[in-house]
Each structure stands twice: as C-alpha cells, then as structure tokens.
N, C-alpha and C positions, 0 to 999 in steps of 0.2 A: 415532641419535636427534637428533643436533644438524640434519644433512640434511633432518630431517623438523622440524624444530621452524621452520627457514630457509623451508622452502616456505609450511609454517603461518602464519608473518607474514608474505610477500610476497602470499600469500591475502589477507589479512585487510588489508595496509595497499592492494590493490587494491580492493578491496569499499568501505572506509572515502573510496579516491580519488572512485571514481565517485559512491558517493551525495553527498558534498561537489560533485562537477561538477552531480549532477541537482537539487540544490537548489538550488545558483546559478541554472543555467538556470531553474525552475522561478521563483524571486525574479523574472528579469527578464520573466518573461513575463505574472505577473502583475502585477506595478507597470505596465508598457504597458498592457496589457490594463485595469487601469481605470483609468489616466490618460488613454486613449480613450474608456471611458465616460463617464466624468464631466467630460466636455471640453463639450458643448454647455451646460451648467449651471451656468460659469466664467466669469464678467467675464474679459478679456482680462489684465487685470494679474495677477489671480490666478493664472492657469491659467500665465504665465511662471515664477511664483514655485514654483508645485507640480511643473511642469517639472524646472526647477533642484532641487528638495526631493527629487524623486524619482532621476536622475541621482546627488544626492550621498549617497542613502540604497542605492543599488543598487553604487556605485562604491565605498563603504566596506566594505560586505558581502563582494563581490569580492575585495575584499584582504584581508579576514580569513580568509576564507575559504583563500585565496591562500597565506596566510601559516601556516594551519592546519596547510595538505599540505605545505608545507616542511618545518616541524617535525618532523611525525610520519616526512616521509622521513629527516631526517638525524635522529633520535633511537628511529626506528624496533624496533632492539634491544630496548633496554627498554620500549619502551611495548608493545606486542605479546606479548613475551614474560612479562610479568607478567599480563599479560591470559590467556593460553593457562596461564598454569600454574595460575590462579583456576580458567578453565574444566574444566580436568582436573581439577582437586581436587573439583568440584562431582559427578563424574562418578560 
C-alpha cells in the first residue's frame, strides 16, 4: 500500500507540475500577444510604461508560480496524501 500510495503522489505532484508550467507559458504568451496588439494604439510613453507593467506582472507570476512547485515538492507527503485519502473516501 505504501508503494502505491508513493506512485499515487508523484502522479499527481507530476500532473499539478506541468499544468503550473502550461499556465505560465500560456500567461506569457498571452501578455505578448496583446502587448503586440495593442501597440499601434499606444503613445510611445505609454506603451514603455505597459512594457515595464507587463514584464513585472509576468515575472512575479513566474515566481509564484516557481515557488508554488517548490512547496508542493518539499512538502509533497502531506499535501497529496491527504488529497488521495479525500479521494478514496469519496470512492
């Protein structure tokens, strides 16, 4: 049981890694993506300051993000495991 319980969270803390990576990616593709559109439609000074606004709203995200998957790796045990025991009780 314990063997199986091991794989159950490295499952699930893998699944939890990647969608945290696909939503970062996803964040920075879309902040680009309309800070190109909305670029011809920006006074010059603007469009520096939204530059800079966007950079510090993608680069904080980043690290939380960042900081998310740290967490859940080093306290992984418990946080999974109380999760999987919810879902078997549900069962």
């Amino acid at each position: 049981m314990a063997k199986d319980m091991q794989t159950r969270i490295e499952a699930m803390f893998a699944l939890d890694r990647l969608w945290a990576t696909g939503f970062v990616i996803a964040l920075w593709i879309v902040v680009l993506f309309v800070m190109l559109a909305v670029r011809p439609f920006m006074p010059r000074s603007i469009e520096i300051v939204c530059w800079i606004a966007a950079f510090v709203l993608v680069l904080f995200n980043t690290a939380s993000i960042t900081a998310m998957i740290r967490h859940y790796r080093n306290d992984k045990q418990h946080i999974y495991s109380v999760d999987i025991r919810h879902l078997d009780a549900g069962r």
